[in-house]
ZADO-1210 file (C-alpha; in nm, 4 decimals, padded with zeros to 6 digits):
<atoms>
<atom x="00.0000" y="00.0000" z="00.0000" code="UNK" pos="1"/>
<atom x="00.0727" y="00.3617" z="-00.0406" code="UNK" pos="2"/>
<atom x="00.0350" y="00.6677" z="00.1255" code="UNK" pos="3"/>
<atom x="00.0769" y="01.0167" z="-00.0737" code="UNK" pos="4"/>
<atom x="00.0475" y="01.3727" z="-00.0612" code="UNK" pos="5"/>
<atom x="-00.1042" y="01.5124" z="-00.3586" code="UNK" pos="6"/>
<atom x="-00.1531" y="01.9233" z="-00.4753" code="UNK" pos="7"/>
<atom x="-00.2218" y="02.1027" z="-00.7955" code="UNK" pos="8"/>
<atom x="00.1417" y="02.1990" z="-00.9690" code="UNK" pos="9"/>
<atom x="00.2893" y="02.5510" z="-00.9029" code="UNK" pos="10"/>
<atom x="00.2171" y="02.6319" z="-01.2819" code="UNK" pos="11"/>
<atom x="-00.1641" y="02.5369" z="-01.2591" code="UNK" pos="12"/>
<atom x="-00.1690" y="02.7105" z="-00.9280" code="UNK" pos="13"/>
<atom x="-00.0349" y="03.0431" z="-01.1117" code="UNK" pos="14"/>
<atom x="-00.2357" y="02.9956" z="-01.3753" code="UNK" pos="15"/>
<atom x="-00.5829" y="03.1828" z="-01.1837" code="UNK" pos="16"/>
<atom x="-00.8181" y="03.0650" z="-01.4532" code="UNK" pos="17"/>
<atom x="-00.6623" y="02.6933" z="-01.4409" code="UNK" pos="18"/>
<atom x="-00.6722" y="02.6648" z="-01.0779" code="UNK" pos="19"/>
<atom x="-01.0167" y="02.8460" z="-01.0827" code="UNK" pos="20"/>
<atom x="-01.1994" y="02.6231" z="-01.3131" code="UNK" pos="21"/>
<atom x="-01.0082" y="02.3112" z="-01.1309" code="UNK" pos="22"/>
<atom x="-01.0857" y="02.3853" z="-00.7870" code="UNK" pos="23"/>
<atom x="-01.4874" y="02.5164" z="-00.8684" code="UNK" pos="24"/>
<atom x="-01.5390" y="02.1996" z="-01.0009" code="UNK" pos="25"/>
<atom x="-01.4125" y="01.9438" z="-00.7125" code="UNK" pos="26"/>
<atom x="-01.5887" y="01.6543" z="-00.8952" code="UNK" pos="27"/>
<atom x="-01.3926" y="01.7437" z="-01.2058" code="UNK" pos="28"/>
<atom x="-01.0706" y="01.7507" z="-00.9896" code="UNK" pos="29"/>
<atom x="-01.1632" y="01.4294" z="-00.8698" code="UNK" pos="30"/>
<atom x="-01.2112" y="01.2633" z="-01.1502" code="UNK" pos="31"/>
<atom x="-00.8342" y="01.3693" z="-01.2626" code="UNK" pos="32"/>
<atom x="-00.6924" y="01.1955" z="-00.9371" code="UNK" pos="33"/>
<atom x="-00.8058" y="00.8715" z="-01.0836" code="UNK" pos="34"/>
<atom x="-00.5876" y="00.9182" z="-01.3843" code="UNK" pos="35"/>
<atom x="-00.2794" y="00.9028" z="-01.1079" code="UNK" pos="36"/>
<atom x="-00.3040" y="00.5091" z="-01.1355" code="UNK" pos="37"/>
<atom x="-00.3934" y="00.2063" z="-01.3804" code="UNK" pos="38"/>
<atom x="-00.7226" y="00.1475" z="-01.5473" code="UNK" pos="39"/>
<atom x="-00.7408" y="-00.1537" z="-01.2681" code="UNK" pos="40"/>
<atom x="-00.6857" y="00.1188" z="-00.9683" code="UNK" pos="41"/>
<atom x="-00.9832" y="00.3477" z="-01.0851" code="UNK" pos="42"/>
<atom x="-01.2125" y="00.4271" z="-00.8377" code="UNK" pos="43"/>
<atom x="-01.0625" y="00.1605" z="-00.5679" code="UNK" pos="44"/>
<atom x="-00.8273" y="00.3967" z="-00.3901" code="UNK" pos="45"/>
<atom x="-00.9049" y="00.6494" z="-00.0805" code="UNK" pos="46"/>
<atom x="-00.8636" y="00.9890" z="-00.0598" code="UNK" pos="47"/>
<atom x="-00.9258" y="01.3211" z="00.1692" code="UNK" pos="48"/>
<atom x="-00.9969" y="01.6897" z="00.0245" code="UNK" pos="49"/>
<atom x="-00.8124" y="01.9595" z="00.3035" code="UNK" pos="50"/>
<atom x="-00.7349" y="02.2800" z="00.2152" code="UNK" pos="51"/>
<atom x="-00.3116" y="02.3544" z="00.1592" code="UNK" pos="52"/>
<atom x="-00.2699" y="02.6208" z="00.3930" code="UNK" pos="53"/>
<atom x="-00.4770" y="02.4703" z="00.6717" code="UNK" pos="54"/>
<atom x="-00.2326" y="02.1523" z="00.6364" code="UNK" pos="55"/>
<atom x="00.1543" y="02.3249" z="00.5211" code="UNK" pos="56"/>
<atom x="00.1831" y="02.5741" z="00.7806" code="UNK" pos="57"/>
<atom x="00.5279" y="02.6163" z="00.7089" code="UNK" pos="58"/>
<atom x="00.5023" y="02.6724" z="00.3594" code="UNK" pos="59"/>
<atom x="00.4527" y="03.0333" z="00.2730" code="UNK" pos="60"/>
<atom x="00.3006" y="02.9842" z="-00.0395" code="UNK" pos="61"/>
<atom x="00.0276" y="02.8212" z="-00.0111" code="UNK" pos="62"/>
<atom x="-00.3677" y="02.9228" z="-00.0581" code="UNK" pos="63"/>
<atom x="-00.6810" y="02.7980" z="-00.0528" code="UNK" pos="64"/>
<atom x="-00.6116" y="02.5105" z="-00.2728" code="UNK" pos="65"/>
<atom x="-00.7268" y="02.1647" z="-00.2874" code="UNK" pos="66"/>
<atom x="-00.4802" y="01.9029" z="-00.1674" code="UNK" pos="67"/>
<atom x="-00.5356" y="01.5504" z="-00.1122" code="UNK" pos="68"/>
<atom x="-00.4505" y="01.2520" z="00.0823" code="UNK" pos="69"/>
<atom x="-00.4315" y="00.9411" z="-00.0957" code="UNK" pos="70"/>
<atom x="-00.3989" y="00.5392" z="00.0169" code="UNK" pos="71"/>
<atom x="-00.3796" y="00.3070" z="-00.2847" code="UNK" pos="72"/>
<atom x="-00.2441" y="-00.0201" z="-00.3106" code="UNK" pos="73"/>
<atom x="-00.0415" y="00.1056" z="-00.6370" code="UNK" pos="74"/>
<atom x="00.2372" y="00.3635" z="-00.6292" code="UNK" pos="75"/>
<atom x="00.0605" y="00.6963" z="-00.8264" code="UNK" pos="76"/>
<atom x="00.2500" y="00.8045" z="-01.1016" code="UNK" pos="77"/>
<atom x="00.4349" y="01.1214" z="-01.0129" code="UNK" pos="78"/>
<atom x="00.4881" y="01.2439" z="-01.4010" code="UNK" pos="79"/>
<atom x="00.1831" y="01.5010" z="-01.4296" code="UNK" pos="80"/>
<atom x="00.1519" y="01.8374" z="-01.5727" code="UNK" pos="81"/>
<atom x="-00.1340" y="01.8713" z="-01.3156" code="UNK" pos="82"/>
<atom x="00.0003" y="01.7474" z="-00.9533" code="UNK" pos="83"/>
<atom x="00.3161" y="01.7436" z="-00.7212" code="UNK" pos="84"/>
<atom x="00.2788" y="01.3991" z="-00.5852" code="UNK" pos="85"/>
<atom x="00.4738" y="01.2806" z="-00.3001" code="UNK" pos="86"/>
<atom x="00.3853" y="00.9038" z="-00.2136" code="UNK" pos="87"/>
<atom x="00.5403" y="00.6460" z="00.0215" code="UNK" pos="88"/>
<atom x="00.5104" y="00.2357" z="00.1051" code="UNK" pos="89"/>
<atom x="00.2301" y="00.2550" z="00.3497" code="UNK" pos="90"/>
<atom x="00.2782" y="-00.0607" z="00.5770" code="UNK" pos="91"/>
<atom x="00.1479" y="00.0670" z="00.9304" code="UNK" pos="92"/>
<atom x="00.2594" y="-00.1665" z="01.2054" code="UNK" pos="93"/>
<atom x="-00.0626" y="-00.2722" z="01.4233" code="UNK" pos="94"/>
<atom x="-00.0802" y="-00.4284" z="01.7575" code="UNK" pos="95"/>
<atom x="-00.4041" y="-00.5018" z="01.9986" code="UNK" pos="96"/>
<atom x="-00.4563" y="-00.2445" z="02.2601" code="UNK" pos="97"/>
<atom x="-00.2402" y="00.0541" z="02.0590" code="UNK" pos="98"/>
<atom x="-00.4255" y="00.3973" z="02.0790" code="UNK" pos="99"/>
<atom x="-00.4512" y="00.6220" z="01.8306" code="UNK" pos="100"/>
<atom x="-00.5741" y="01.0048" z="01.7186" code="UNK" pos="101"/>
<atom x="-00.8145" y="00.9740" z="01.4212" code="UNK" pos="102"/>
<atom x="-00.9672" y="01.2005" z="01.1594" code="UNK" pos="103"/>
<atom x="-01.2539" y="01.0523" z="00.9382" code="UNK" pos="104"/>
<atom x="-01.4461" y="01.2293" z="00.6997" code="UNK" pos="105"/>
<atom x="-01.7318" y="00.9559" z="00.6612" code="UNK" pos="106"/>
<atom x="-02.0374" y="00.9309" z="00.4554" code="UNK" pos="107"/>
<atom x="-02.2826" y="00.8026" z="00.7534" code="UNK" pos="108"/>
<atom x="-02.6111" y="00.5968" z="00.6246" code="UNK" pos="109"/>
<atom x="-02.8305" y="00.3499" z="00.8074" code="UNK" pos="110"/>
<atom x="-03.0801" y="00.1066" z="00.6218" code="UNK" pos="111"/>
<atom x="-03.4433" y="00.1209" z="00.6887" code="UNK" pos="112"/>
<atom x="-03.7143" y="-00.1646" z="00.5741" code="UNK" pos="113"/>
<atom x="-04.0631" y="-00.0017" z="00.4886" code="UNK" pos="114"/>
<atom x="-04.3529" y="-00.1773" z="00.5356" code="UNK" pos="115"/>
<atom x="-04.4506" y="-00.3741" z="00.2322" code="UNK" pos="116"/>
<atom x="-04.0616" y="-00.3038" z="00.0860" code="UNK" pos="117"/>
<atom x="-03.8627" y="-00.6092" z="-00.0201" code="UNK" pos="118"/>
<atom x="-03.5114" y="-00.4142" z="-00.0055" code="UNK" pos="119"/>
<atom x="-03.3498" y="-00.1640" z="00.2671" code="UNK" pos="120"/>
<atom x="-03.3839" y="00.2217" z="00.2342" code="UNK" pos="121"/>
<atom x="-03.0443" y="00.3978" z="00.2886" code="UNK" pos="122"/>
<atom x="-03.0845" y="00.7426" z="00.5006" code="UNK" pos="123"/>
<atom x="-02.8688" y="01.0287" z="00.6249" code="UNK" pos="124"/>
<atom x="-02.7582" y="00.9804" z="00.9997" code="UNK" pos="125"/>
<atom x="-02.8349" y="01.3098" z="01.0590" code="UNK" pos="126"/>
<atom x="-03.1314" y="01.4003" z="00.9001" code="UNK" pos="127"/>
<atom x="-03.3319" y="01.0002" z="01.0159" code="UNK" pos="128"/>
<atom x="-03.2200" y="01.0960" z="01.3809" code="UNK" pos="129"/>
<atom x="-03.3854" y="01.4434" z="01.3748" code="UNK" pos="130"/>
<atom x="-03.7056" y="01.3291" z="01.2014" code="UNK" pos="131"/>
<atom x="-03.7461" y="01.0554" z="01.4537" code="UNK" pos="132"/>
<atom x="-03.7148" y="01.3272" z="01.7138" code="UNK" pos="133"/>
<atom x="-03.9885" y="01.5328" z="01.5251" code="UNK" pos="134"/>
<atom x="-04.2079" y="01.2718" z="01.5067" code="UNK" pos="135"/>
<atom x="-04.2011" y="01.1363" z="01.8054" code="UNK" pos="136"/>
<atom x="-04.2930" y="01.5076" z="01.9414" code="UNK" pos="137"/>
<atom x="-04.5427" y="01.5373" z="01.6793" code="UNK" pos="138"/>
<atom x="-04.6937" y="01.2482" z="01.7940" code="UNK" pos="139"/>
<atom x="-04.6907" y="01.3245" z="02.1528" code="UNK" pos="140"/>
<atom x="-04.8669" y="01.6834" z="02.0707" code="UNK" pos="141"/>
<atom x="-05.1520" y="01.5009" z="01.8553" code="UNK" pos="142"/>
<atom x="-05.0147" y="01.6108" z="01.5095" code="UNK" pos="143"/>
<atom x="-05.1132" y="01.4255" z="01.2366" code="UNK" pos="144"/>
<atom x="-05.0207" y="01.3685" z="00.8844" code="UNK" pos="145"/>
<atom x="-04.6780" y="01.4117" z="00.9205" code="UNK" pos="146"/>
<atom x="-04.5039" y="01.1567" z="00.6990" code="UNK" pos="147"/>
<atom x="-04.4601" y="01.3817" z="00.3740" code="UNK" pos="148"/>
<atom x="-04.4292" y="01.6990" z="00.5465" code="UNK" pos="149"/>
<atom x="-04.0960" y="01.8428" z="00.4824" code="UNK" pos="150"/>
<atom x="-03.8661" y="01.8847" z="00.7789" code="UNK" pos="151"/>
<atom x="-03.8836" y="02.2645" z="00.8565" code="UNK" pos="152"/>
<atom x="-04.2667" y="02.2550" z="00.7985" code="UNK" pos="153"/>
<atom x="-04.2848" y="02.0128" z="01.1049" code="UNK" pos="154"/>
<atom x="-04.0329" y="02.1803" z="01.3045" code="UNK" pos="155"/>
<atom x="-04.2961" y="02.4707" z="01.2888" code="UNK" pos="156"/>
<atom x="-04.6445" y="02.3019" z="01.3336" code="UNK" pos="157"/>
<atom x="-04.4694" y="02.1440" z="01.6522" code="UNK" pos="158"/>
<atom x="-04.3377" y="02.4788" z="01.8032" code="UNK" pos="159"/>
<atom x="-04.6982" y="02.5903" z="01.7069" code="UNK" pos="160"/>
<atom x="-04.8673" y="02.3324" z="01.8879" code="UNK" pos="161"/>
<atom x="-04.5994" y="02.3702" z="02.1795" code="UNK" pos="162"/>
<atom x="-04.6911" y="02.7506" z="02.2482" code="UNK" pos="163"/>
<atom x="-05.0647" y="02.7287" z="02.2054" code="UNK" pos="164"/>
<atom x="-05.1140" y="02.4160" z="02.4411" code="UNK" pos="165"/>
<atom x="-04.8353" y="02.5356" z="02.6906" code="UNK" pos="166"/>
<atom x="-04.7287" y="02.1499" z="02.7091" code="UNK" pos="167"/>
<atom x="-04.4161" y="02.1447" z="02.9890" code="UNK" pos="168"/>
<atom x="-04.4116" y="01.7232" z="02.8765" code="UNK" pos="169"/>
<atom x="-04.1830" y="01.8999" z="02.5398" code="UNK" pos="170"/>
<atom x="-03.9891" y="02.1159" z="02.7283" code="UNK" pos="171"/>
<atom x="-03.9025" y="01.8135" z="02.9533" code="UNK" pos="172"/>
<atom x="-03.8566" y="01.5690" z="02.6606" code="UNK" pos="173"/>
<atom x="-03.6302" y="01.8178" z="02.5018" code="UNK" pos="174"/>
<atom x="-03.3860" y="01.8405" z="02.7941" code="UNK" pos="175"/>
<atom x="-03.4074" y="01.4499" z="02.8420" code="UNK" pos="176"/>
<atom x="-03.2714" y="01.4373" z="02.5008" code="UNK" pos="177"/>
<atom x="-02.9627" y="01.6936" z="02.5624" code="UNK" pos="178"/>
<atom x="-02.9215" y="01.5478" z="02.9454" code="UNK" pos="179"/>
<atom x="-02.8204" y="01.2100" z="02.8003" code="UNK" pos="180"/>
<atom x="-02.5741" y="01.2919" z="02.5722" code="UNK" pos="181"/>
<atom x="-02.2568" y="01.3627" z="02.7264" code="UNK" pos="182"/>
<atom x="-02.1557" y="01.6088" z="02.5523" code="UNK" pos="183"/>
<atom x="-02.4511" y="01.8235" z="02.5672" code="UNK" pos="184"/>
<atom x="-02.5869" y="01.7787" z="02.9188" code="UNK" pos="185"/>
<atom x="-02.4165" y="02.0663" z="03.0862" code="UNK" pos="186"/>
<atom x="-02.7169" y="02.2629" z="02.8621" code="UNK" pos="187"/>
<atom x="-02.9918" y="02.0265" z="02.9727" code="UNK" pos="188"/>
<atom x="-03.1340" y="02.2989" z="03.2966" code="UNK" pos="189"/>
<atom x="-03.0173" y="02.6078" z="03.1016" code="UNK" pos="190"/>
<atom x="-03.2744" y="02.8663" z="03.0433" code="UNK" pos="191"/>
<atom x="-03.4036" y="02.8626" z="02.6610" code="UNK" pos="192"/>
<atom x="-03.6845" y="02.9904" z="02.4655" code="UNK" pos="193"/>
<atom x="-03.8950" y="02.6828" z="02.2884" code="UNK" pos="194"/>
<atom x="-03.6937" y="02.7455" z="01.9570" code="UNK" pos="195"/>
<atom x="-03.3362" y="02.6996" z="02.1086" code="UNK" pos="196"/>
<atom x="-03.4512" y="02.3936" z="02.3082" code="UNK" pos="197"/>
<atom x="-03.5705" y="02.2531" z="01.9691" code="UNK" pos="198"/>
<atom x="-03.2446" y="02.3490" z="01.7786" code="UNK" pos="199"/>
<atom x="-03.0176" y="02.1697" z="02.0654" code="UNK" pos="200"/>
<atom x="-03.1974" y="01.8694" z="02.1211" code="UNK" pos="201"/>
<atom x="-03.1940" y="01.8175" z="01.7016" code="UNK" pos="202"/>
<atom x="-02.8162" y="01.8701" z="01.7613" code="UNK" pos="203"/>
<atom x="-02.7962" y="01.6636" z="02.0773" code="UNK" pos="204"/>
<atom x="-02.9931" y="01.3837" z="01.8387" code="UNK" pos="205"/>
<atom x="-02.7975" y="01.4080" z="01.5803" code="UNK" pos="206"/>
<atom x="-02.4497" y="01.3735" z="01.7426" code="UNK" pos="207"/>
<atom x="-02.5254" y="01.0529" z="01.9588" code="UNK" pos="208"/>
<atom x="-02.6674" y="00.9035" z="01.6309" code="UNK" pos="209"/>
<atom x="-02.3028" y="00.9679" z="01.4798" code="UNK" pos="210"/>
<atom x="-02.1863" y="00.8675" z="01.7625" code="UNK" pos="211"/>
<atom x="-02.3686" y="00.5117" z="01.7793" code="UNK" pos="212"/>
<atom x="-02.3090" y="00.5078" z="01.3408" code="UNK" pos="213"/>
<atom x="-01.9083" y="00.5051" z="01.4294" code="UNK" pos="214"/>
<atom x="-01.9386" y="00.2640" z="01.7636" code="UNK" pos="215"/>
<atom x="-02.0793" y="00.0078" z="01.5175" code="UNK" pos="216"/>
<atom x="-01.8109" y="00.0452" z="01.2470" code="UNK" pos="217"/>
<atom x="-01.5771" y="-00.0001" z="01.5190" code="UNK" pos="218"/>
<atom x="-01.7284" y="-00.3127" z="01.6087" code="UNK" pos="219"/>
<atom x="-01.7462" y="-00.4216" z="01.2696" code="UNK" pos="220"/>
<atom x="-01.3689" y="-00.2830" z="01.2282" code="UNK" pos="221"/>
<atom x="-01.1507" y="-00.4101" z="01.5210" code="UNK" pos="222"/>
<atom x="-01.1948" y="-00.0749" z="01.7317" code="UNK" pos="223"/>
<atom x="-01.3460" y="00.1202" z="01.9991" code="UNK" pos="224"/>
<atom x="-01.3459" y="00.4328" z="02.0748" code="UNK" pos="225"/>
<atom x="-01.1704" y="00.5860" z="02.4146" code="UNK" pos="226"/>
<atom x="-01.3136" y="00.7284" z="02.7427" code="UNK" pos="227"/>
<atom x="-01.0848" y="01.0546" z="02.8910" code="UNK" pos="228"/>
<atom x="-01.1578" y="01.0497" z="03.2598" code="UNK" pos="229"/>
<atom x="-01.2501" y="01.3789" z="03.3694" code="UNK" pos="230"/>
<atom x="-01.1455" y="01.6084" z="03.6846" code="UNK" pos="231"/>
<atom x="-01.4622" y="01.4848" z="03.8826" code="UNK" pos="232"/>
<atom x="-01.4115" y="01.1559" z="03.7829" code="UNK" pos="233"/>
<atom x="-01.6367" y="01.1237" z="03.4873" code="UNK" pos="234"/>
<atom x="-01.5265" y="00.9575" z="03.1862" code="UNK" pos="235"/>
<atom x="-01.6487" y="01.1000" z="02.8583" code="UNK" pos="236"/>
<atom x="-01.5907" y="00.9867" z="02.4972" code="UNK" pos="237"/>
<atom x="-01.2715" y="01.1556" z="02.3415" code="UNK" pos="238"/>
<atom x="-01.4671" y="01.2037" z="02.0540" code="UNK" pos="239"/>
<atom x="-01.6340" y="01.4476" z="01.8429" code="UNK" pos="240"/>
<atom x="-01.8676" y="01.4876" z="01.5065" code="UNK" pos="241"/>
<atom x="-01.8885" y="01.8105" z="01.2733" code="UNK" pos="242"/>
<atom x="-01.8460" y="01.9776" z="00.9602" code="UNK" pos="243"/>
<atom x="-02.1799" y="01.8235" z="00.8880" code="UNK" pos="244"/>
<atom x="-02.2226" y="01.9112" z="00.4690" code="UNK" pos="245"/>
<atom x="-02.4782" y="01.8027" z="00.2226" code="UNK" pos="246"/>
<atom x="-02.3565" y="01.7491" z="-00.1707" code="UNK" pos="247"/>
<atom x="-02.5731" y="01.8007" z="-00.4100" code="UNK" pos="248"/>
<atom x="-02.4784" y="01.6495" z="-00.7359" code="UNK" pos="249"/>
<atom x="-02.7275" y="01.7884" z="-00.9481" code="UNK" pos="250"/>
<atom x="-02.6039" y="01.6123" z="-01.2960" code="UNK" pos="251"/>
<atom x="-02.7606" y="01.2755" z="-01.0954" code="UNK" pos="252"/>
<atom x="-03.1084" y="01.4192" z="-01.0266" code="UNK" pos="253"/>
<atom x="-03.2176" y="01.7299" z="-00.8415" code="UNK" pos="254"/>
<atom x="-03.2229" y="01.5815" z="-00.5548" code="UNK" pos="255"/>
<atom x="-02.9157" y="01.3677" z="-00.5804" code="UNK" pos="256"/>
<atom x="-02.6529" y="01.3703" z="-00.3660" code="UNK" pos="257"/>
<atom x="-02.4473" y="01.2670" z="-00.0282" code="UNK" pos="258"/>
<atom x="-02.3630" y="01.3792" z="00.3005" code="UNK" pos="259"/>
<atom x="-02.0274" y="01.4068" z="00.5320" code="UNK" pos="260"/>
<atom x="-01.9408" y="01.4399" z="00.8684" code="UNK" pos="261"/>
<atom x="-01.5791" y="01.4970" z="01.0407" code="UNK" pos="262"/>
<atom x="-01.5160" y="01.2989" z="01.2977" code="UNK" pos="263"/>
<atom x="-01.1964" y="01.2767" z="01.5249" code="UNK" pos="264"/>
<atom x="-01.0966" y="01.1526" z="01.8318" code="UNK" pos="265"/>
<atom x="-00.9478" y="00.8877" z="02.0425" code="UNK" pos="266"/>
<atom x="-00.9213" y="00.5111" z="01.9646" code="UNK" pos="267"/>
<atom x="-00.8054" y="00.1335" z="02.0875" code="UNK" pos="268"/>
<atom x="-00.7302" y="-00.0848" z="01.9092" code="UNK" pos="269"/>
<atom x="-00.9488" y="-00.4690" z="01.9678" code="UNK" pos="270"/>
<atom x="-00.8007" y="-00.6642" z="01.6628" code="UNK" pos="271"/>
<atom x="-00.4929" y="-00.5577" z="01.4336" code="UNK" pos="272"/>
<atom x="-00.6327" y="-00.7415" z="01.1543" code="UNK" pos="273"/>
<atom x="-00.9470" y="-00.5802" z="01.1130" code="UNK" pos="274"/>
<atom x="-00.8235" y="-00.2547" z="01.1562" code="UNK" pos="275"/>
<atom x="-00.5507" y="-00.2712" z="00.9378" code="UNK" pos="276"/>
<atom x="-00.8032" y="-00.3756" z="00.6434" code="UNK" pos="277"/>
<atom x="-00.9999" y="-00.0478" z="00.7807" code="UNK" pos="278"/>
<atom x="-00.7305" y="00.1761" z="00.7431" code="UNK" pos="279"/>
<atom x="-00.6590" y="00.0100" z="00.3842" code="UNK" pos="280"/>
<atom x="-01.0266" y="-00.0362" z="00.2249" code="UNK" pos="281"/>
<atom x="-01.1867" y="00.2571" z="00.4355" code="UNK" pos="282"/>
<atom x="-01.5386" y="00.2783" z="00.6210" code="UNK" pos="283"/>
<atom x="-01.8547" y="00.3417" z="00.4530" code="UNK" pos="284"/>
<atom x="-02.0141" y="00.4703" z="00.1335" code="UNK" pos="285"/>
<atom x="-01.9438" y="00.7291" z="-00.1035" code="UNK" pos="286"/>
<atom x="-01.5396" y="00.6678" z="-00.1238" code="UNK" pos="287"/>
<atom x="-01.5481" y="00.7760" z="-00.4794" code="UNK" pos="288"/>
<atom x="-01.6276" y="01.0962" z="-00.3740" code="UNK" pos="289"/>
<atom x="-01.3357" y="01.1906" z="-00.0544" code="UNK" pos="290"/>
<atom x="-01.5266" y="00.9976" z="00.2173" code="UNK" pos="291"/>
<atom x="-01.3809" y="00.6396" z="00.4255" code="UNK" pos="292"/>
<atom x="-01.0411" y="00.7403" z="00.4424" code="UNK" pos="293"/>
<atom x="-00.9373" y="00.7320" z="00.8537" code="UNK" pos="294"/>
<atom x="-00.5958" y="00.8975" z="00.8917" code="UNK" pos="295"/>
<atom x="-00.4651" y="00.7542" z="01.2724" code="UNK" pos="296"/>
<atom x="-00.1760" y="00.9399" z="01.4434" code="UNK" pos="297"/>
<atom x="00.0235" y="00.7177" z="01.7408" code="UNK" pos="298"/>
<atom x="-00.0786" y="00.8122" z="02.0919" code="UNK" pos="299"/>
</atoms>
């Protein structure tokens, strides 16, 4: 396997209208990364989009640009009017136990069955964990109908339903929902207006859904992730899930598309073998597209 480092060439970067068509079009740019290996390769290696100057500090030079980190089983070619590619055997030593930083950027889906359905429904994370939520509120509040309704149009008749009927049992829900996730709870007794309860407990949701999405990979993967024990003796998850970002690719259907989320943190490794294939074959869908790749820094 190999590991490499890859950016857009000093010419192309001077070039403005180049680098501007190249980097406004990050499918496009994508799509010339795969021409860095053999037919064979296409489309099987990994790779993460970060911006240069966020990642070469050092290097004065350096803009906004795209640059990308690749794992492939076969060396890229380094001959390119296009990139600077710097690549290197990638042959990480793994032992049971070892901790390590992560980064993912991950593409997080979970498969529903509908009634009646022979095959599995995929769904955003995010977005099934917060309609759950609404649902479940809607339901409690008497609203009806609410299958089709669009997200925000819910959101509303609930926080309509909320004020007129004065129910406490959704204020209460709400900061149930916060109070259980760790890394919310210190919000669960502050003092908020209907709309900011609403807004945190979606978040609250939405990040112990990630949370439970990347527990099960780890299962699945040979790895857990680590509990930081706290000054009053708590232990909480050394973990956290942002940069949430949805991707329309409109050339697929209007409302085609994918979402990420950034996760980092803290993990232990429960069996070398399945982790290594992790780090080598990635986790999740949409890999063709700058999602699965898990960089891992030793502890």
């Amino acid at each position: 396997m190999y590991f490499s480092r890859v950016q857009l060439q000093p010419e192309v970067q001077r070039s403005s209208q180049l680098s501007q068509v190249l980097t406004s079009n990050s499918y496009g740019l994508h799509q010339l990364l795969w021409d860095l290996f053999p037919a064979e390769e296409k489309r099987s290696f990994l790779f993460r989009e970060e911006i240069a100057k966020e990642q070469l500090k050092n290097q004065r030079r350096t803009k906004g640009e795209s640059l990308f980190y690749i794992v492939s089983r076969h060396d890229p070619q380094t001959e390119t009017p296009i990139f600077r590619v710097e690549s290197k055997v990638y042959a990480p030593v793994i032992s049971q136990g070892q901790q390590f930083a992560f980064k993912l950027r991950a593409n997080p889906i979970v498969a529903k069955k509908k009634p009646g359905k022979k095959n599995s429904v995929r769904h955003d994370v995010v977005m099934n964990a917060q309609r759950r939520l609404l649902e479940e509120l809607a339901s409690c509040l008497g609203i009806l109908d609410v299958q089709r309704q669009k997200k925000s149009v819910l959101r509303h008749r609930i926080l309509t339903a909320w004020k007129d009927g004065e129910k406490r049992f959704c204020s209460e829900r709400l900061r149930e929902d916060i109070r259980t996730n760790e890394r919310f709870e210190s919000l669960a007794d502050a003092h908020m207006e209907p709309v900011q309860l609403m807004d945190w407990a979606l978040r609250a949701a939405s990040d112990f859904a990630l949370e439970s999405w990347l527990k099960d990979k780890g299962v699945r993967n040979g790895f857990e992730l680590v509990h930081d024990e706290g000054m009053n003796g708590s232990k909480r998850l050394q973990f956290q899930a942002e940069g949430y970002r949805w991707h329309a690719m409109p050339k697929k259907g209007r409302d085609a598309g994918f979402s990420s989320v950034d996760f980092d943190g803290v993990l232990q490794v429960n069996n070398s073998e399945l982790f290594q294939a992790m780090l080598f074959n990635g986790i999740g869908p949409a890999k063709a597209f700058g999602c699965g790749l898990m960089m891992v820094r030793r502890m």
